[in-house]
Steps between C-alpha positions, in 0.01 A plus 500: 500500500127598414263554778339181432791309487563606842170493601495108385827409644396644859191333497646140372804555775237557801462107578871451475514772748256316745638174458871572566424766811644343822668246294904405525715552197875454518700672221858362400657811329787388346824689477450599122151653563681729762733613225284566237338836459132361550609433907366813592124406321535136674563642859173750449292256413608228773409845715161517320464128530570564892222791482220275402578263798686263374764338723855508387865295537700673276842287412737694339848337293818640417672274276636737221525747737763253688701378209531903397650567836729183527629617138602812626678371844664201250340240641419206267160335554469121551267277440416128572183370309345808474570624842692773609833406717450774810874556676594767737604766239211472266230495836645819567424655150165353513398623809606840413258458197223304600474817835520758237265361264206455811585847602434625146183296513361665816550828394335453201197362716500781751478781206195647514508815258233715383547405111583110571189227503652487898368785570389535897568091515679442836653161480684330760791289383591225704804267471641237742609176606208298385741285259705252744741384205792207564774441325515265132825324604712251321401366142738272346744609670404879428437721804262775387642696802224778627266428206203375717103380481184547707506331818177612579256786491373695797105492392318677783808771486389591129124498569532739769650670337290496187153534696652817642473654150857479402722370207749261598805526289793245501823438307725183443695531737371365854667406874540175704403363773874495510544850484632507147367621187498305163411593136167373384351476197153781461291251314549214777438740748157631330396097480554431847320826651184432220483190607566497866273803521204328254520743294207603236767572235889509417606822229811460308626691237694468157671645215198328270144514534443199703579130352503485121434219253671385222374795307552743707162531648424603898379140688230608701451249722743200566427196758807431723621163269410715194790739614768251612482375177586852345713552802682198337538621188620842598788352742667416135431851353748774583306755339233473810638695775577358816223728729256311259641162570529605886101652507336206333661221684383725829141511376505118424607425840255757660217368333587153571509609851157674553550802338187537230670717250772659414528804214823576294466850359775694269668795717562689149120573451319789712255394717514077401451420866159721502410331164567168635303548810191682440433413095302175414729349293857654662759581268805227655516151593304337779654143665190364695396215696203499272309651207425886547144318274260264652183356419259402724092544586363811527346617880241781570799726555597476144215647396626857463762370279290272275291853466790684395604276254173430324322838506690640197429223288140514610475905444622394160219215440791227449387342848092462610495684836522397840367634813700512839241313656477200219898478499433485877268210447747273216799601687625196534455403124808717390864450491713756511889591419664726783839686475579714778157498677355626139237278295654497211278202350189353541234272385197329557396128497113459499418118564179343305472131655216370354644577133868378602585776364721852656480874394840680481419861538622837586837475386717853573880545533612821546650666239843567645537113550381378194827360300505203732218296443344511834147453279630169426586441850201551629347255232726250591375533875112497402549181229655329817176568741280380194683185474501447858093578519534202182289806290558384086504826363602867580304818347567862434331814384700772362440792254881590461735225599401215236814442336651476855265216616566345124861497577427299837319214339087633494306441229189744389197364576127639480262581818321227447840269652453758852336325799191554553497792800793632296276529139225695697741797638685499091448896393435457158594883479814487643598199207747334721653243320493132650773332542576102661812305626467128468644344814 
């Protein structure tokens, strides 16, 4: 990576850092991320996640690791709509597995060598009873033995624990209040502690990128209806795996249940969970209770961004410049597009009552986030105040973006169309070309 590059990527990452320190973050690792080769990556950066005070559940899974180790003892795995048939023989196999595989976890999270990115981190591991589970019982006639679900979630347990700087760590497997232990599924128990704990965000990962589309292509961002209707069509594809299935369904529920987003990241790619987190656009699949984009009035705190987004265009000559102190004073006249507490989009609406008439000005998108639209967007908005204000017409001034405003419906017109206050300020240098909406 070049200097810059780096340079670029630390700088763009440093709100990400602020906004997720002292936040909670529950990661389901599934058993196939623990068996892949990458495991070792994931578990350092959940450490490096811990480092910049985040707050972390992590859930771990073991189902390949179970079905390898009831293969080898000859013990035939059984199923009843999708869910695993627990009896005495298997629980013992799985508890032999599920121990081994948190052990293997928290020595990977104590290792703190000289050459490792842990180097001098001293992380306490925690695990415990803070999953009451009970048993699933009789289904048409099936008894699913000791295969169990949550009962309920000992909250203030975990956040003890968590404000006391440490990472909770949990398996599927969970006691009682009976004294027993049943088999639980990971992603259920990552749903329940996200949500029961409010969460900020639930982490899963996958074999693929995230969610693709019919093409192939990552879905960044899915609303919770969006993705039961793919969940729907993947329940009749076998060549989805089942941790996919499992994960989504989770994040539907989670989100449905308070928990704002939820991220799906591939566990073959280095470093997808630091991509996802502190990169603008993420590199998986977000399911969220609502768009990561919204548009809405600028405030006097928006300023710095507006700045930042304008001032190239204006050190260029594309945009006539603006003080601080006069955005101060039309604050209130811009919209603006916001992803991630970054302006992203803005523009201006000038009124001019006593010509009926509106000025649509200052149009920037940034140009990272300009395949979308969001110009249009923010048209759409400012046509809709005109209309409401009953204004007739709409006018623009550009040197550069004609054929845009063409495509949109404005005609060219001359200066002498302008209002009035409008015609007086027209820099006949500058040879801004004029152009009008008809509303």
């Amino acid at each position: 990576m070049r200097t810059t590059e780096l340079v670029d990527g630390f700088r763009h990452s440093a709100s990400y850092v602020n906004s997720h320190r002292g936040k909670t973050f529950v990661v389901m690792l599934g058993g196939e991320a623990l068996a892949n080769k990458q495991f070792r990556s994931i578990i350092n950066d959940i450490a490096l996640l811990h480092s910049l005070g985040i707050k972390i559940v992590l859930v771990h899974g073991a189902r390949p690791q179970i079905d390898e180790a009831l293969a080898d003892k000859a013990i035939l795995p059984e199923y009843y709509n999708g869910v695993r048939i627990t009896d005495e023989d298997a629980f013992k196999v799985i508890k032999q597995v599920v121990g081994g595989l948190q052990l293997d976890i928290t020595a990977r999270l104590s290792m703190s060598l000289s050459n490792t990115p842990m180097q001098g981190a001293q992380i306490n591991v925690v695990s415990g009873n803070f999953v009451i589970a009970q048993p699933l019982g009789v289904d048409d006639g099936v008894d699913y033995c000791l295969s169990g679900k949550v009962r309920r979630i000992d909250v203030q347990g975990l956040k003890g624990q968590l404000e006391s700087n440490s990472i909770v760590l949990l398996g599927p497997v969970a006691a009682s209040v009976t004294g027993e232990s049943f088999n639980l599924t990971a992603e259920e128990v990552a749903t329940q502690i996200a949500v029961k704990l409010k969460a900020d965000k639930m982490i899963g990962f996958s074999s693929q990128k995230g969610i693709l589309d019919s093409t192939g292509q990552v879905l960044a961002e899915l609303m919770p209806n969006d993705a039961q209707a793919i969940l729907n069509d993947l329940d009749l594809s076998s060549s989805v795996c089942r941790g996919t299935k499992a994960f989504l369904k989770a994040s539907i529920d989670a989100c449905r249940n308070g928990v704002s987003r939820c991220h799906f990241v591939s566990y073959l790619d280095d470093g997808a969970l630091l991509q996802e987190l502190f990169s603008r656009d993420g590199i998986g699949t977000q399911i969220v209770t609502e768009s990561a984009e919204r548009l809405r009035r600028a405030g006097i705190g928006d300023i710095g961004g507006i700045l930042d987004l304008i001032r190239p265009l204006e050190q260029k000559g594309i945009l006539v410049r603006r003080s601080r102190e006069q955005l101060e004073m039309e604050i209130e006249q811009f919209m603006l597009i916001e992803r991630d507490n970054l302006v992203i989009g803005c523009a201006a609406f000038y009124p001019f009552e006593e010509d009926n008439a509106g000025e649509f000005a200052c149009l920037v998108v940034h140009p990272e986030y300009r395949d979308a639209d969001r110009g249009s967007i923010l048209l759409k908005n400012i046509i809709g105040q005109a209309r409401v204000r009953g204004y007739s017409k709409l006018f623009a001034l550009t040197t550069r973006s004609i054929h845009w405003f063409l495509e949109q419906g404005f005609d060219i017109v001359d200066v002498e169309t302008l209002p009035d206050k409008k015609k007086q300020l027209y820099n006949y240098q500058r040879k801004s070309k004029i152009l009008a909406l008809e509303l």
